[in-house]
RODO-2510 file (C-alpha; in nm, 4 decimals, decimal comma):
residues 406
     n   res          X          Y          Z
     1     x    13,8446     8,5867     2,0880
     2     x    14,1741     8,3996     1,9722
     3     x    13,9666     8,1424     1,7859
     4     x    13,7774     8,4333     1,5855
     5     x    14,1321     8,6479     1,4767
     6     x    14,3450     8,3568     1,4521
     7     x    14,4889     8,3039     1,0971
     8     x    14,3668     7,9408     1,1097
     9     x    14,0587     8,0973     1,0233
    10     x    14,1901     8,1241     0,6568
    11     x    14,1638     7,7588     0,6009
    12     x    13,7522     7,8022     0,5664
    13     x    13,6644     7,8659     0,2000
    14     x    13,4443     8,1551     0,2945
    15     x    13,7364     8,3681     0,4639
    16     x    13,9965     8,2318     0,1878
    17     x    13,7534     8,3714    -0,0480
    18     x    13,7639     8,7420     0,1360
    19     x    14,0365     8,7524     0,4000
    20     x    14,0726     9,1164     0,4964
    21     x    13,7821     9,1434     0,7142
    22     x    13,9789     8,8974     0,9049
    23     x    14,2768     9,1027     0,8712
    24     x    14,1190     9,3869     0,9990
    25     x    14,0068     9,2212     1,3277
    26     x    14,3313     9,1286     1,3742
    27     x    14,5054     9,5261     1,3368
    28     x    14,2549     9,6239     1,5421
    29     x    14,2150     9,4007     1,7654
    30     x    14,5220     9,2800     1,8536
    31     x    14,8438     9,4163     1,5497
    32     x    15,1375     9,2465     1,7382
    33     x    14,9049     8,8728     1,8544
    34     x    14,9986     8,5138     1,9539
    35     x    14,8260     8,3065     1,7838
    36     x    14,7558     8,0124     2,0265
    37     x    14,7033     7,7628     1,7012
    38     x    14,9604     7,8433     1,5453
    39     x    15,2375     7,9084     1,8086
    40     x    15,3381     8,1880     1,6387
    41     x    15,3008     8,5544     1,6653
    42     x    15,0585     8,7303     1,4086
    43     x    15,1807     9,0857     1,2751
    44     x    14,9743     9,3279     1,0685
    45     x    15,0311     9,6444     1,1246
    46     x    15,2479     9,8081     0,7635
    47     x    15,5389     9,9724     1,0084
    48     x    15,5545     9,6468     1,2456
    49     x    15,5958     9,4331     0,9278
    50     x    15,8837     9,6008     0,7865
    51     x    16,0340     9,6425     1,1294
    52     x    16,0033     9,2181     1,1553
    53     x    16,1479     9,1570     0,7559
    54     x    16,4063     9,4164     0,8649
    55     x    16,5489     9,2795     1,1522
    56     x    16,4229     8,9187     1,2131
    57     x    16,5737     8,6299     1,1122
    58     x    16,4826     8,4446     0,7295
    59     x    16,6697     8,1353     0,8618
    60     x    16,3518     7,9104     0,9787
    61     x    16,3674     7,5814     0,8426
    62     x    16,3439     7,2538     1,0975
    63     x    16,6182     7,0241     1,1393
    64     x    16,5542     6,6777     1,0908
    65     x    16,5114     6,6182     1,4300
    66     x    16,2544     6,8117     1,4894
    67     x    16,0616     6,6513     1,1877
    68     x    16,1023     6,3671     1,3201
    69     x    15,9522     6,4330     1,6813
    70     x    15,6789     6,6357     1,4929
    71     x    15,5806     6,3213     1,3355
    72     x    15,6857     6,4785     0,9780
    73     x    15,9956     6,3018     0,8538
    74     x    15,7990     6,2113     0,5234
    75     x    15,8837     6,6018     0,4839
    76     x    16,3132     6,5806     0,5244
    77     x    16,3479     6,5808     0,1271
    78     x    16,1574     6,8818     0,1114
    79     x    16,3237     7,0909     0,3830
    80     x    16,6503     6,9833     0,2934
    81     x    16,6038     7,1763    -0,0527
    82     x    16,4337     7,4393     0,1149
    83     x    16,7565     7,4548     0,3614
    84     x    16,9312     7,5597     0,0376
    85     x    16,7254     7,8213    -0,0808
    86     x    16,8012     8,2031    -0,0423
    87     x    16,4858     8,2635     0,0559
    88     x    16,5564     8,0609     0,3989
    89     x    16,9259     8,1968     0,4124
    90     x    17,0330     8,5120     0,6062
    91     x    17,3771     8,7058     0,4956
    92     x    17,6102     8,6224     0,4028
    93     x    17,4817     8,2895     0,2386
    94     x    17,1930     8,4729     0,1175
    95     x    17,3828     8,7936     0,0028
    96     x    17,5596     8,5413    -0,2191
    97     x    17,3276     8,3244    -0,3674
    98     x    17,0928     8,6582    -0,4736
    99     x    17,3352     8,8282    -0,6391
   100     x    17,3977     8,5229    -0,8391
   101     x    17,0529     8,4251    -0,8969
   102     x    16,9831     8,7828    -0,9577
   103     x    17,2075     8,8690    -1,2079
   104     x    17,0087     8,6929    -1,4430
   105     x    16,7131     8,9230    -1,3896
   106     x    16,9366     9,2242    -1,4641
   107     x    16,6820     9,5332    -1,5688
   108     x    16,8848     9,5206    -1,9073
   109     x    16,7899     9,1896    -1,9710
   110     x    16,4186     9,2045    -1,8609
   111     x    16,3455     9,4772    -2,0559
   112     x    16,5239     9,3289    -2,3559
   113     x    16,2371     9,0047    -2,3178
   114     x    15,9194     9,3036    -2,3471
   115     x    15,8731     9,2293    -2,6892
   116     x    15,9143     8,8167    -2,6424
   117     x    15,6685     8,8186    -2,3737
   118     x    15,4275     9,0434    -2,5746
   119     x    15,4293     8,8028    -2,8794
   120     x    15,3818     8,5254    -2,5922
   121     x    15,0695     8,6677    -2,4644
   122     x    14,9067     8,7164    -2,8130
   123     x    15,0140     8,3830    -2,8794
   124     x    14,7965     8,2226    -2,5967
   125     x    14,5033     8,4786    -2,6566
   126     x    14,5024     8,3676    -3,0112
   127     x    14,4247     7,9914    -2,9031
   128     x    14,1277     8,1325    -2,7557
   129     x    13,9874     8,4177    -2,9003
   130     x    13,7514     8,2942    -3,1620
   131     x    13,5633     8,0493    -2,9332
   132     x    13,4125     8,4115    -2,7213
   133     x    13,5049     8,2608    -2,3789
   134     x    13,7885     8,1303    -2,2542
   135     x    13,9276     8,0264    -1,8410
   136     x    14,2104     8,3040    -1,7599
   137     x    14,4106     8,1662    -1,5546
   138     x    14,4403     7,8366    -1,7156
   139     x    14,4750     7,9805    -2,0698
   140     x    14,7087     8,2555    -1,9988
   141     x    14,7806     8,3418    -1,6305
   142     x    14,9363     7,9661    -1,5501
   143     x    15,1194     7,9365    -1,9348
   144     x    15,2074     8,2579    -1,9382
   145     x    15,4532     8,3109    -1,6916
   146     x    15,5829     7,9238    -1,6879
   147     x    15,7030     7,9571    -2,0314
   148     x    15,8731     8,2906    -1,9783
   149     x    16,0342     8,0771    -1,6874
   150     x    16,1481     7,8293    -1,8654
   151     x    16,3214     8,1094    -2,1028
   152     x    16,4824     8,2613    -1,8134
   153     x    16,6190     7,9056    -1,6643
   154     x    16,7229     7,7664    -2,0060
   155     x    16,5102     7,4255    -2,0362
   156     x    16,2817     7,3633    -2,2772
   157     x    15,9812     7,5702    -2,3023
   158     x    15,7908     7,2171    -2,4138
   159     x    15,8447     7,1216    -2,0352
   160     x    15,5885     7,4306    -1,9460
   161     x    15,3494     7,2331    -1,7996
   162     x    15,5230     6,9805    -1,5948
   163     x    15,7285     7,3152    -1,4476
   164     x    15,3448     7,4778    -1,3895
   165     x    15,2149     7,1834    -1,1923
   166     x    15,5606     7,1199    -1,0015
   167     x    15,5747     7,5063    -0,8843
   168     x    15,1944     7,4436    -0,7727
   169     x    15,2912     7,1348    -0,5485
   170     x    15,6072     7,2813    -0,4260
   171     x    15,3991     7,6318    -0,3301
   172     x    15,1704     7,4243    -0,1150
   173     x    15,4627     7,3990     0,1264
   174     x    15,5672     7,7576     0,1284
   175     x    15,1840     7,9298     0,1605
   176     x    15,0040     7,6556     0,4350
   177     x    15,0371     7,6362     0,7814
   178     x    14,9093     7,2614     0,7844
   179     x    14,9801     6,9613     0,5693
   180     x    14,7822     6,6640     0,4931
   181     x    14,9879     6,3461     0,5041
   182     x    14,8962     6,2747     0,1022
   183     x    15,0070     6,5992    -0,0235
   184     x    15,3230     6,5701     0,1624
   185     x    15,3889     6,2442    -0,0473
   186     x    15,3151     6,4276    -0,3303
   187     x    15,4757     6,7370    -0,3005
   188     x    15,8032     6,4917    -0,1775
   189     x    15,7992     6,3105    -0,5423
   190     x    15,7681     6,6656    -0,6863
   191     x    16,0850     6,7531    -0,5051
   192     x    16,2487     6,4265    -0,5611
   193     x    16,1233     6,4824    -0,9674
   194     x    16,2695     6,8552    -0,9854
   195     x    16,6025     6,7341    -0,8595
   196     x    16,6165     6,4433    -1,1268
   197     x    16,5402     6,7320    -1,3699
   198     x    16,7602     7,0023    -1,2613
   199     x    17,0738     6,7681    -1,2412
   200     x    17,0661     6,6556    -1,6233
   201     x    16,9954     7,0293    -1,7136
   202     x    17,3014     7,0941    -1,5024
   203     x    17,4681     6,7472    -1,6600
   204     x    17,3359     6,9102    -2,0240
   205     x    17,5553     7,2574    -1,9629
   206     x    17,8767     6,9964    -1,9413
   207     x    17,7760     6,9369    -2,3219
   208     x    17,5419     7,2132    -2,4661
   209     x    17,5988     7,5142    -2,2551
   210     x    17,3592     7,7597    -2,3240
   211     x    17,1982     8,0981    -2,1905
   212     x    16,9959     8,0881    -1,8859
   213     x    17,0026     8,1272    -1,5126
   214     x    17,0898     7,7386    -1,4760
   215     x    17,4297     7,8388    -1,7491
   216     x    17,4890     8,1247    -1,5433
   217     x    17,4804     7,9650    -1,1625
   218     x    17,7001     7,6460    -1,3345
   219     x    17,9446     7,9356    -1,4530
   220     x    17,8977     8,1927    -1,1175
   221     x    18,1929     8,2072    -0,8707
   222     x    18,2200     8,4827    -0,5974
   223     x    18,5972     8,5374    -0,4100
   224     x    18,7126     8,1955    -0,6140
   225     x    18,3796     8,0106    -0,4649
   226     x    18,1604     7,8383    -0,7042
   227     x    17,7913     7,7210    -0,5923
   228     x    17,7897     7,3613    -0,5199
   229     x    17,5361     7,1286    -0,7667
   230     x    17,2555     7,1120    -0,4385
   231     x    17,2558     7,4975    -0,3893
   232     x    17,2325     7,5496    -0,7865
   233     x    16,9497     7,2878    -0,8441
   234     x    16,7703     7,4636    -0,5011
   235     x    16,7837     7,7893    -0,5995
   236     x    16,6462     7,6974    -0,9759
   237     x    16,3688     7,5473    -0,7938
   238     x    16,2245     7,8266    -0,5930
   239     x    16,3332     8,0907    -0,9212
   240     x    16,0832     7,8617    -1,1136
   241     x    15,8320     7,9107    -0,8390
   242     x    15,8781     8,2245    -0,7897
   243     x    15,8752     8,3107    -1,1318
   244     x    15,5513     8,1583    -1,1641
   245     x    15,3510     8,2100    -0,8421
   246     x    15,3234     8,5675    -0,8129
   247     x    15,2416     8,6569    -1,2164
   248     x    14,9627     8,3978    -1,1942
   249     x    14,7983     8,4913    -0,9160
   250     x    14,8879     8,8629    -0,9676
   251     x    14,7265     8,7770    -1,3515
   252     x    14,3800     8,5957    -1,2129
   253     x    14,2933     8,7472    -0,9466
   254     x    14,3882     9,1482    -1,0614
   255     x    14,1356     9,0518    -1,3813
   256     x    13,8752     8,9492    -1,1689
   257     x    13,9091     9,2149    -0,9386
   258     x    13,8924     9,4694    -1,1917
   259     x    13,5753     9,2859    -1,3501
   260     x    13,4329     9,3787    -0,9843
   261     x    13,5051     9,7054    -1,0198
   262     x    13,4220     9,8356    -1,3785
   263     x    13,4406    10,1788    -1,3282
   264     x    13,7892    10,1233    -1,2866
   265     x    13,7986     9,8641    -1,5691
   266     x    13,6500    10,1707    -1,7776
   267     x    13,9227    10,4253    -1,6562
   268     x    14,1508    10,1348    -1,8055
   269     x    14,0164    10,1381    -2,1132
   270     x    13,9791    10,5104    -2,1747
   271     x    14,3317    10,5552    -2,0512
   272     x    14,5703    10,2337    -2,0967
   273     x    14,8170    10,4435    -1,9804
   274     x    14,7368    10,4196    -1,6568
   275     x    14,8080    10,0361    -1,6814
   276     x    15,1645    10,0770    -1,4796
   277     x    15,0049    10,2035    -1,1979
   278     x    14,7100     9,9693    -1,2300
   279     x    14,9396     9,6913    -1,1467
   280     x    15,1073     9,8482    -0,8613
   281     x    14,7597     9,8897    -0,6847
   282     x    14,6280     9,5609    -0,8326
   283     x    14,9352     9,3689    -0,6114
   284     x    14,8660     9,6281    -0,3506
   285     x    14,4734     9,5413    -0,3388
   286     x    14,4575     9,1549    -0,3906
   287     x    14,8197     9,0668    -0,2978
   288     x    14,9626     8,7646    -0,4568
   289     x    15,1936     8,6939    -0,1691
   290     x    14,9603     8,7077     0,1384
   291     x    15,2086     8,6423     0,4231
   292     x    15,5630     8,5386     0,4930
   293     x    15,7321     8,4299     0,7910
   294     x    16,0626     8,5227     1,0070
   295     x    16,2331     8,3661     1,3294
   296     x    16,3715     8,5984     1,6478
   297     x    16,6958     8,5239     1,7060
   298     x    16,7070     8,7739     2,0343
   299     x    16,4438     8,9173     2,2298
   300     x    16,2756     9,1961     2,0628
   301     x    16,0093     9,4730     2,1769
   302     x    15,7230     9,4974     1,9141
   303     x    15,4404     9,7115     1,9644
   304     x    15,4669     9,6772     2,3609
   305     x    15,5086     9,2972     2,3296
   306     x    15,7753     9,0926     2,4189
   307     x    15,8867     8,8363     2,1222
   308     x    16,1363     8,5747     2,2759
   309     x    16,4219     8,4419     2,0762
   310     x    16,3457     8,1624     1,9029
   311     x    15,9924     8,2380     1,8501
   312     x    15,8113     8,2472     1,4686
   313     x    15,6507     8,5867     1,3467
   314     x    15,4124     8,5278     1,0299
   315     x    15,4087     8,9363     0,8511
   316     x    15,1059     8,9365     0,6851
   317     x    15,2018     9,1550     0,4136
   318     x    14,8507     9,1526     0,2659
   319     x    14,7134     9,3038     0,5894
   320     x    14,9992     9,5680     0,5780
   321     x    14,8691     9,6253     0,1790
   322     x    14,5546     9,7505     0,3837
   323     x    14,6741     9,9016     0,6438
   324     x    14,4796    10,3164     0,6873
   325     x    14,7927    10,4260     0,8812
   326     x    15,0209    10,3771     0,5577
   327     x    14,7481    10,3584     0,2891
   328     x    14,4374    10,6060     0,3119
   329     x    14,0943    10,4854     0,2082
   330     x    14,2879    10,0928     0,1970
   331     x    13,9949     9,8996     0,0768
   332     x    13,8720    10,1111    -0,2285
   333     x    14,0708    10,0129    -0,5609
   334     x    14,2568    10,3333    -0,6884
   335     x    14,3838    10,2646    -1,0268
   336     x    14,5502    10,5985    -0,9652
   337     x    14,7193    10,5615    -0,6196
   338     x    15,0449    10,5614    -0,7638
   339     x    15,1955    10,3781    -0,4910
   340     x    15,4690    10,1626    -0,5081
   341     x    15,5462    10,1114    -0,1368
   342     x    15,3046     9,8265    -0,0678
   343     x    15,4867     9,4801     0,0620
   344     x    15,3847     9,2203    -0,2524
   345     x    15,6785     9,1738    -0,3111
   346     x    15,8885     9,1493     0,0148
   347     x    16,1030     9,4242     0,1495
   348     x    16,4512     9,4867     0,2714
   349     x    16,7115     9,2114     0,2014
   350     x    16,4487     8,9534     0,0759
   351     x    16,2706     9,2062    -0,1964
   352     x    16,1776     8,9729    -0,4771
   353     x    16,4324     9,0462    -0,7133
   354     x    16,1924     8,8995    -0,9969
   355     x    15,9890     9,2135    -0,9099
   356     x    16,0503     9,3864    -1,2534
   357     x    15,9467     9,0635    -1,4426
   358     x    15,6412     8,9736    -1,2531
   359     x    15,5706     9,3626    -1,2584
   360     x    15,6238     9,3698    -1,7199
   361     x    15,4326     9,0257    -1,7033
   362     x    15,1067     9,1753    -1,4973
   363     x    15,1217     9,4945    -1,7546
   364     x    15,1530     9,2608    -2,1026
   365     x    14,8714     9,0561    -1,9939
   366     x    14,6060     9,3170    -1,9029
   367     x    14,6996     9,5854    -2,1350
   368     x    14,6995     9,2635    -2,4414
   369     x    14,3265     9,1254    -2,2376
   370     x    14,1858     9,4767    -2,3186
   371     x    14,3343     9,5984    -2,6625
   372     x    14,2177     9,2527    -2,7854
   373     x    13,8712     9,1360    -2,6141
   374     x    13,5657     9,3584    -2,5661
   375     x    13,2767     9,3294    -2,3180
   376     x    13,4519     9,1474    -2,0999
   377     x    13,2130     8,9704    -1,8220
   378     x    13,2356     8,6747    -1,5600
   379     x    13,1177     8,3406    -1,7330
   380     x    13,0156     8,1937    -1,3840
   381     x    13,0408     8,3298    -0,9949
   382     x    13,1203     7,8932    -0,9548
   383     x    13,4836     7,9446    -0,9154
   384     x    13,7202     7,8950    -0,6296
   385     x    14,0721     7,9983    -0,4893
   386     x    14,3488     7,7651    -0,4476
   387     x    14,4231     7,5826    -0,1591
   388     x    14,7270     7,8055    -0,0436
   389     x    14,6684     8,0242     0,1787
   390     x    14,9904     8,2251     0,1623
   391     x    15,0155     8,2434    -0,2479
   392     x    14,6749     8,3474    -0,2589
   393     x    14,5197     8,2742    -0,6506
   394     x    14,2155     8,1648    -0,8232
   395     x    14,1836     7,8205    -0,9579
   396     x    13,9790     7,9139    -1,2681
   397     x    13,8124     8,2034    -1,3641
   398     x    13,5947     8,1977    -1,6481
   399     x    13,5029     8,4902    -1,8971
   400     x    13,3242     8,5623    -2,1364
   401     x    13,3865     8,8445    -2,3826
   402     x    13,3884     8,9750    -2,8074
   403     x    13,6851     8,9932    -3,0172
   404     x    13,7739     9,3454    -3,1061
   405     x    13,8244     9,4176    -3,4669
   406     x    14,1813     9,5310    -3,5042
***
């Protein structure tokens, strides 16, 4: 029975490709579960999960020790970046570096970029639209949101593309459970490459200071304390994954599920009104963050079970998405739910504070897909999701469609 609810089970393509009968299993089976293979407890229940990112611990990184009894000390570059990172930091590190970091992502100034993301999106469409078929996430959901990034961070939007396939090697860490020695090497160089780059943009303030979130950590100081260059060049780092991550996948894989589902797709169309909420239960439905992970550091009672101190809990927020208890009817797509409590993006402390951007990104995108391409269809069932099985997101997905006459 382990073997057959364990989350391992995520790493074969045909469960990666549909993982909430799995889920299911596992709330009914067993919400609060070790997980044998993965030495970790398993929670899936909506209420347990915000009870764990409530009150458990967001400090989990190894020490280099460890690593190096594990066999990994190819990974110590990596860790020791990921040491510095909010998202690994409890209060009142963490309380600092987010309001920093988040100041940058003020609702002001997000809502002040609607109209430059807008012109972005037509932009890539227009690349594509006269050839009547085009792959979505490669043409818009990946570009998309890395050169919005790069806006927000204050590098050059030229280095788009080197950002995109850094924040793809760097999410590799953050979303498996297992790494192969090769990808480890290559996700190291990555690490060792976005550190190189970070520096001089750091190095470039000194001489050109201009607006952006690396400007405004250079410049942040809190009670007389400035961030030191390591915590600044780690915290740009998981921004420009973040940043990119969950508007790609949230992109991709909300188009294709709405191309499975055209009677929705048709309520869309009729009404693009109804686009705001179609996001919220988009994220909700296919989430883009699948699960996250938290440390006890006491005993705690969950559900009747006894997690020690010390012990890793993986919330599998996607499973909570489904959850009957908090959502009814979980596994039919409601453009009209409404529902903004689902856990895509986080809760409590750690609650993406990028939330409003991914959220105006996901909206642009599909509401600028419909108004400008008709008879929109899949090109080919031959396409695959990424290798990650925490940022869950397609690969490719190829369409086919007309261009509407404006």
């Amino acid at each position: 029975m382990d073997a057959e609810i364990s989350l391992c089970r995520l790493m074969e393509p045909a469960v990666m490709a549909s993982p909430y009968g799995l889920y299911r299993k596992l709330r009914e089976a067993d919400p609060v579960h070790w997980d044998p293979f993965l030495h970790a407890w398993v929670v899936t229940r909506y209420a347990d999960i915000v009870t764990v990112l409530s009150r458990l611990s967001a400090d989990r990184t190894l020490t280099a020790e460890k690593l190096d009894h594990m066999g990994l000390a190819a990974m110590n570059p990596i860790i020791e970046v990921m040491a510095r990172q909010m998202l690994f930091r409890d209060p009142p590190d963490h309380t600092r570096l987010r309001t920093l970091c988040a100041a940058a992502f003020s609702p002001a100034r997000i809502a002040a970029l609607r109209g430059h993301i807008q012109q972005i999106a037509d932009r890539l469409i227009d690349r594509f639209i006269g050839k009547g078929g085009a792959d979505v996430v490669e043409d818009l959901a990946a570009p998309m949101p890395a050169i919005v990034t790069a806006e927000m961070l204050g590098v050059p939007v030229s280095d788009h593309e080197k950002l995109k396939q850094w924040s793809i090697d760097f999410a590799e860490i953050l979303g498996n459970f297992q790494h192969q020695p090769d990808r480890v090497a290559r996700v190291a160089a990555s690490v060792r490459d976005m550190t190189d780059y970070f520096r001089a943009a750091i190095r470039r303030q000194e001489t050109d200071p201009h607006e952006g979130l690396v400007h405004s950590l250079v410049q942040a100081e809190v009670n007389g304390i400035r961030l030191t260059e390591e915590e600044i060049i780690a915290n740009c780092i998981l921004t420009m994954i973040g940043g990119q991550e969950t508007s790609t996948n949230l992109i991709g894989s909300g188009l294709l599920t709405l191309l499975r589902h055209p009677d929705q797709m048709r309520m869309l169309l009729d009404d693009p009104s109804l686009i705001p909420s179609a996001v919220e239960e988009l994220l909700r439905y296919e989430s883009p963050i699948q699960h996250t992970a938290r440390v006890a550091h006491e005993d705690i009672s969950l559900a009747g079970k006894l997690i020690r101190r010390g012990q890793t809990v993986v919330a599998v927020l996607a499973a909570g998405n489904r959850d009957p208890e908090r959502f009814p009817d979980p596994d039919l797509l409601d453009l009209k739910r409404g529902d903004k409590g689902h856990l895509a993006f986080g809760w409590a402390a750690h609650f993406c504070f990028g939330a409003p951007l991914a959220r105006m990104e996901g909206q642009l995108a599909f509401s600028t897909l419909l108004r400008r391409l008709k008879n929109l269809t899949l090109a080919s069932e031959d396409f695959v999701w990424r290798e990650n099985l925490g940022l869950r997101g397609l690969s490719g997905l190829p369409v086919r469609f007309e261009a509407r006459s404006n």
